[in-house]
Structures are given as C-alpha cells and as structure tokens.
C-alpha positions in Angstrom: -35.2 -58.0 -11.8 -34.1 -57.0 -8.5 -36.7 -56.1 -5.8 -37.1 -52.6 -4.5 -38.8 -51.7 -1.1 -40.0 -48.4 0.7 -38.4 -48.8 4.2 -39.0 -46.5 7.8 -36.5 -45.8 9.9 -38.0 -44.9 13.4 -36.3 -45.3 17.1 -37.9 -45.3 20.7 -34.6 -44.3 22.9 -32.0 -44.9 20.6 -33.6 -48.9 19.9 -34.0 -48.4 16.5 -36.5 -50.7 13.8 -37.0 -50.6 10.0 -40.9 -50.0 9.8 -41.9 -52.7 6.3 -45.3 -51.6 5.7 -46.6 -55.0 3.8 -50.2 -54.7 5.1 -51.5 -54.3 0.6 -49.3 -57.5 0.1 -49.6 -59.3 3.3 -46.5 -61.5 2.7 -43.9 -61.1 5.6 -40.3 -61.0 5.8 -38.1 -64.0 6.3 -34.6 -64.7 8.7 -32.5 -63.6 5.6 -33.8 -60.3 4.8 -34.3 -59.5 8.6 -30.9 -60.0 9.1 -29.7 -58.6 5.9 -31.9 -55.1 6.9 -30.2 -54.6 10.8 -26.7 -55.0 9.5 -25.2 -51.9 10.5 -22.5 -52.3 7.8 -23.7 -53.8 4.8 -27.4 -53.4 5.4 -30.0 -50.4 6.6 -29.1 -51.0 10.1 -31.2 -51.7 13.7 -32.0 -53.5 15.8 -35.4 -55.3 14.9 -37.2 -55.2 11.9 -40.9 -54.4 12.1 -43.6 -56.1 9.6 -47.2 -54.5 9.5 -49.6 -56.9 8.1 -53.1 -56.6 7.5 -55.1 -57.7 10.9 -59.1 -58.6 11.6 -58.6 -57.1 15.1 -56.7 -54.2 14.9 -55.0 -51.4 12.4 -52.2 -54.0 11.8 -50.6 -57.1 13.1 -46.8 -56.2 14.0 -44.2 -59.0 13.6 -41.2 -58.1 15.4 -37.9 -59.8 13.7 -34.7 -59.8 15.7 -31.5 -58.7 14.7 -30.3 -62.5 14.2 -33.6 -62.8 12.3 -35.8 -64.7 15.3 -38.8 -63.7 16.0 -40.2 -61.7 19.3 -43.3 -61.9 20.7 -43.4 -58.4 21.9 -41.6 -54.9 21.9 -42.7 -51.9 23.4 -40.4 -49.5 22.1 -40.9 -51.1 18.5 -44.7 -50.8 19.2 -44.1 -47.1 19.8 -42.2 -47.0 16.6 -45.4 -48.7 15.0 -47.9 -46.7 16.4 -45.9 -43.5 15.1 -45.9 -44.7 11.6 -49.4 -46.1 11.0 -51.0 -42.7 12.7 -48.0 -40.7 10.8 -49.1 -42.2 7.6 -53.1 -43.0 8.5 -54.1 -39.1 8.0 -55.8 -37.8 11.5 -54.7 -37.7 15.2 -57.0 -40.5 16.4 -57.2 -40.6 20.5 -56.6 -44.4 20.2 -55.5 -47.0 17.8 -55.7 -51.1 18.4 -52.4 -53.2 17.1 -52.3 -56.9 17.1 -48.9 -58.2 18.8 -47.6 -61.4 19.3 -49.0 -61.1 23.3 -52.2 -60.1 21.9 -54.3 -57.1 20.6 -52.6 -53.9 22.6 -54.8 -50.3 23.0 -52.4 -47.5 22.3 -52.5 -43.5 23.4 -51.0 -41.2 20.6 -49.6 -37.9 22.5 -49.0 -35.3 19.8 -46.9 -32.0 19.4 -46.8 -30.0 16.5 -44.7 -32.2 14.0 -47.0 -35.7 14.6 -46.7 -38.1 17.5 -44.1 -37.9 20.1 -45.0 -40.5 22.5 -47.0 -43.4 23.0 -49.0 -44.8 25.9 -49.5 -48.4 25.5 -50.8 -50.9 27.3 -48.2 -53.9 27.4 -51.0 -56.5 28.8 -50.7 -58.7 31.9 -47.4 -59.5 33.6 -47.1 -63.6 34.0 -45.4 -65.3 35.9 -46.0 -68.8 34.8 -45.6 -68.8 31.2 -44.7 -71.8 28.6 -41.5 -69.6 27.9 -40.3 -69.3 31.6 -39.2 -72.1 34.3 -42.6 -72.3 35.8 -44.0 -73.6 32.4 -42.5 -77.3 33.7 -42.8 -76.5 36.9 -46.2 -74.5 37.6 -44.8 -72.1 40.3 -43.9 -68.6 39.8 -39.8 -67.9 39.5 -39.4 -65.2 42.1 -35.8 -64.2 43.5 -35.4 -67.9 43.0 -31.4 -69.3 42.7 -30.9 -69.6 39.0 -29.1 -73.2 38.3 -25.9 -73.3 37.5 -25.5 -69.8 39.1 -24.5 -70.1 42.1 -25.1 -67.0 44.2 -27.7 -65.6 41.9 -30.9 -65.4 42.2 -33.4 -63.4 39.6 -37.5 -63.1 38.4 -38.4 -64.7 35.6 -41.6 -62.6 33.7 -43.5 -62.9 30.6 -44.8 -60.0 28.6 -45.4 -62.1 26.0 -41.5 -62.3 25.6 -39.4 -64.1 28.3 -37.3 -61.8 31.1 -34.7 -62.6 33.6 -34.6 -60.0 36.1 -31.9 -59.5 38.5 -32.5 -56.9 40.6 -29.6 -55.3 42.4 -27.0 -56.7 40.3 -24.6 -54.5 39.3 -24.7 -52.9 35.9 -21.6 -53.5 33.8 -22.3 -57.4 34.5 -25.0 -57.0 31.5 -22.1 -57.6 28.6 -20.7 -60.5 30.5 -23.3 -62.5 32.2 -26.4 -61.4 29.5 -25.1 -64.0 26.4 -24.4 -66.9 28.5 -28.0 -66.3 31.1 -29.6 -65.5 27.3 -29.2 -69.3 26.3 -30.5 -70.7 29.9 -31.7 -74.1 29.6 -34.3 -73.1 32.0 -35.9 -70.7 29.2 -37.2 -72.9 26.3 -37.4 -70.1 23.9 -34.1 -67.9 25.1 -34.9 -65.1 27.3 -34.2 -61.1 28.0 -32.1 -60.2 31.1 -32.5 -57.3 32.8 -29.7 -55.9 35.6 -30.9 -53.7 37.4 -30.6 -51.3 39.8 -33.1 -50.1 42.6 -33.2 -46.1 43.0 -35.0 -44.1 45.6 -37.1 -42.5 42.9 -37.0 -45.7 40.4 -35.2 -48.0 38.5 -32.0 -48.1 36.3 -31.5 -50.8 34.0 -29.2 -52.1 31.2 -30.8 -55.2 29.1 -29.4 -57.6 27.3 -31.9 -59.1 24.5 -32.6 -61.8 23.0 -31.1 -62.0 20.1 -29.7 -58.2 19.8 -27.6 -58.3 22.7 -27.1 -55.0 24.5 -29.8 -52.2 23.4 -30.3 -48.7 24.1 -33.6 -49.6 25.7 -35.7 -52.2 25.9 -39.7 -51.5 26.5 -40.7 -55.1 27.7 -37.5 -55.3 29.7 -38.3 -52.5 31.5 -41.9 -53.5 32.6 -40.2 -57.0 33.5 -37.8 -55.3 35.6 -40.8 -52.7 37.2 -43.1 -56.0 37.5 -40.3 -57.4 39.6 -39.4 -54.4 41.6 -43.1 -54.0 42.7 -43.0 -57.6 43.8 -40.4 -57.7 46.4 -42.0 -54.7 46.9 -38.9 -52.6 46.4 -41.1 -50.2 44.5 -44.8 -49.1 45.0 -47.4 -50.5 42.6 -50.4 -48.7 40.5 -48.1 -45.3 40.2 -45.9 -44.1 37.1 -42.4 -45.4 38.0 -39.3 -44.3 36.3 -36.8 -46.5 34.5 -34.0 -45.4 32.9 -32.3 -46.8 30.0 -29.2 -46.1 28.5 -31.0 -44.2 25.4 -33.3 -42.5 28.2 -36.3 -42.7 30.3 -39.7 -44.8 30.0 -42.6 -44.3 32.0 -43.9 -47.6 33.4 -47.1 -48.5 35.7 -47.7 -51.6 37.0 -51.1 -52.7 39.1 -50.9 -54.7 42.2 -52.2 -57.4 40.5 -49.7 -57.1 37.5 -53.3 -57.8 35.1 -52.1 -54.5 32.7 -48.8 -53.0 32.8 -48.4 -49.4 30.9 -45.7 -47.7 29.1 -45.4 -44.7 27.8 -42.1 -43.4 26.5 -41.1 -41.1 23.2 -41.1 -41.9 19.7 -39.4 -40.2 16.5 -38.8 -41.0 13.0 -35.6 -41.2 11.6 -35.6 -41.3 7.5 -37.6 -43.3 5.1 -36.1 -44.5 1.4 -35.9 -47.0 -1.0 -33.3 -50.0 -0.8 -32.3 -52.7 -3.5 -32.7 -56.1 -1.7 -29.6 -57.9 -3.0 -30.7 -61.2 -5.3 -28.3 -63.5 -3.0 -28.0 -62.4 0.8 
C-alpha cells in the first residue's frame, strides 16, 4: 500500500519549504524523501523540507532537511514558515510561541493581519564566532576579514548561527554563482558552509547567498544575520538598530547587539497551498 501524506507549502521571500507536520507520529523524514519532496520536476518542489516533531521545550522541534537531503542546523526564513503553520493550524493568535531548533530553543513574535500571520519576529540566538563548524573550532580565534586559504586576494567572516557562514563583504554580487559551490566545500569548514556576498549600502545591506546545499536562494534568514553580524563588526554598520538587508525575494529586518549575544529577524511569511501526495514505493 503506498503511503499518503498531508504536506504545507509555505515561503518566506520566495525560499520556499514543505511544512511535514509529524509531531502525532514523531518519526522524521529521511535523505530520500527530502530530496524526492524539493525536486522541482518530479517532486513537490523547494528548497528545504521542514519536519515538526513533538518537543519537551517548545510547541515543536523543527528539523530543517536541505534540498540535497542534509541536514541544517538553522533557518530563519523556514522558522517563519514554521511559526506560520503551527499558529495557522494551533487555533488563537498567541503573542509568543517557543520552537526548538537545531541552535537551540528560539522565542518567536507572531504579527497578524486579517488573513493569519504575516510576519515573524524571531530571535535567531547569539552570533559566534568560534564555533566547531567554523575555522576557529581548530584554531580558537575568531575568523574576521581573515585571507581565506587557497584564495588569494580574499578575505571574509566566518559566523555561526548555529549554521556555518562565509561572509564577504564588499564582494561583488554576481560572484555568488561562481565562487559560492567551490567556497561551499572549504576544507576550512568541517560541516560545509553558507556564503554570503555582499554589498555595503548607506542605508544597509544587499546580499545574494549561496547555501549549503541549495545553492543560490531567494533569501536566506541566517545568511542575512551572518552578513549584518559581520557588517556591524568592521563596523560598516551600526549595532542594536533594525538594519535592512535585501535579498533577491525581498527585504528582512535584522538587529544585531553590540555584543552579537541575540540577533533578531523579522521578515514576512505566507502560505502557499497544502494537499496530499503519493510518496512513490522506490525513490
């Protein structure tokens, strides 16, 4: 008998998730399906597929599965996406709900219009800078506008939110398609890492990132606190004021404290469809 599953479509920006609610069962999803479910051709299509399972410490535990069927430790646009559904689906407009990530258990705002939420402010945690996942977990010393090996002439930030970033600030743009595969498999990242080009505005920040294992997105949540975190660092930006970063799919909102000890998003959210699919016997 082949199995049948209710699936949410939801995007933040144009980065766009299947929403598995398996929080009754408990029992996630494995590389197969994940990668079987973003196929934009002979699947649902997206970029990420996100699991809700039943959680001690919050209304859910969110497992974020990539495109190529890893696993992230954190997405911001995909928590929005999460947030949406579970309040969407939870009956009520509570002022603030509690999701366990892979970085930790994060405190999320609902803000609400007429149809449900439209946005989400979330906190995204601490900013690192020495991490397992970056250089400085061999090391012990914070990767700031440091030459990158093998690069010569480029130098970047390396930051955790929970998920590894590159940053290059002031690199140009359209480098993203080129530069973002090969600096994605750095040997200087254990676990593979985001890049983030980007470039310094007078009012903020545009960026294009290239993720781990989606390649180029319409936006990228934890990207673009990397890349804020960064900015307010060399102090090419000011810190502990709501900063604009622009994405391809659009703009997030992103505050980042002196200290870098709780950087905010907040950014909109919207449902796409929901249905039933056939998961094919042999994938």
């Amino acid at each position: 008998m082949l199995e049948r599953e209710r699936i949410f479509k939801y995007h933040g920006l144009g980065n766009d998730f299947v929403v598995l609610d398996r929080r009754q069962t408990g029992v996630d999803i494995d590389a197969e399906l994940s990668r079987w479910m973003c196929d934009r051709r002979r699947g649902i299509g997206a970029d990420g597929v996100l699991s809700l399972l039943p959680s001690q410490q919050g209304l859910a535990r969110m497992v974020v599965h990539n495109a190529d069927g890893s696993i992230a430790e954190m997405c911001g646009n995909g928590l929005r996406c999460a947030v949406k559904y579970l309040v969407d689906h939870g009956g009520g407009r509570p002022e603030r709900i509690q999701v366990e990530t892979g970085a930790g258990v994060l405190a999320c705002v609902p803000g609400y219009e007429a149809g449900g939420v439209a946005e989400v402010d979330i906190s995204m945690g601490p900013a690192r800078l020495v991490a397992p996942n970056l250089p400085s977990g061999v090391t012990g010393q914070p990767f700031v506008e440091a030459p990158i090996p093998e690069h010569l002439g480029l130098r970047g930030t390396a930051v955790s939110m929970g998920n590894p970033h590159l940053v290059l600030l002031g690199h140009p743009l359209y480098e993203a398609e080129r530069l973002g595969p090969v600096l994605e498999h750095h040997p200087s990242f254990p676990d593979r890492t985001n890049v983030e080009f980007v470039r310094v505005d007078p009012d903020g920040l545009t960026v294009v990132v290239w993720e781990r294992g989606c390649g180029l997105t319409q936006a990228c949540g934890t990207g673009a606190c990397a890349a804020a975190a960064a900015a307010v660092l060399a102090r090419r930006l000011p810190a502990d004021t709501w900063l604009r970063v622009t994405l391809p799919g659009g703009d997030l909102q992103i505050r980042v404290p002196s200290d870098l000890s709780e950087i905010r998003l907040r950014g909109p959210v919207a449902a796409v469809f929901e249905g039933v699919v056939t998961i094919p016997a042999a994938r």
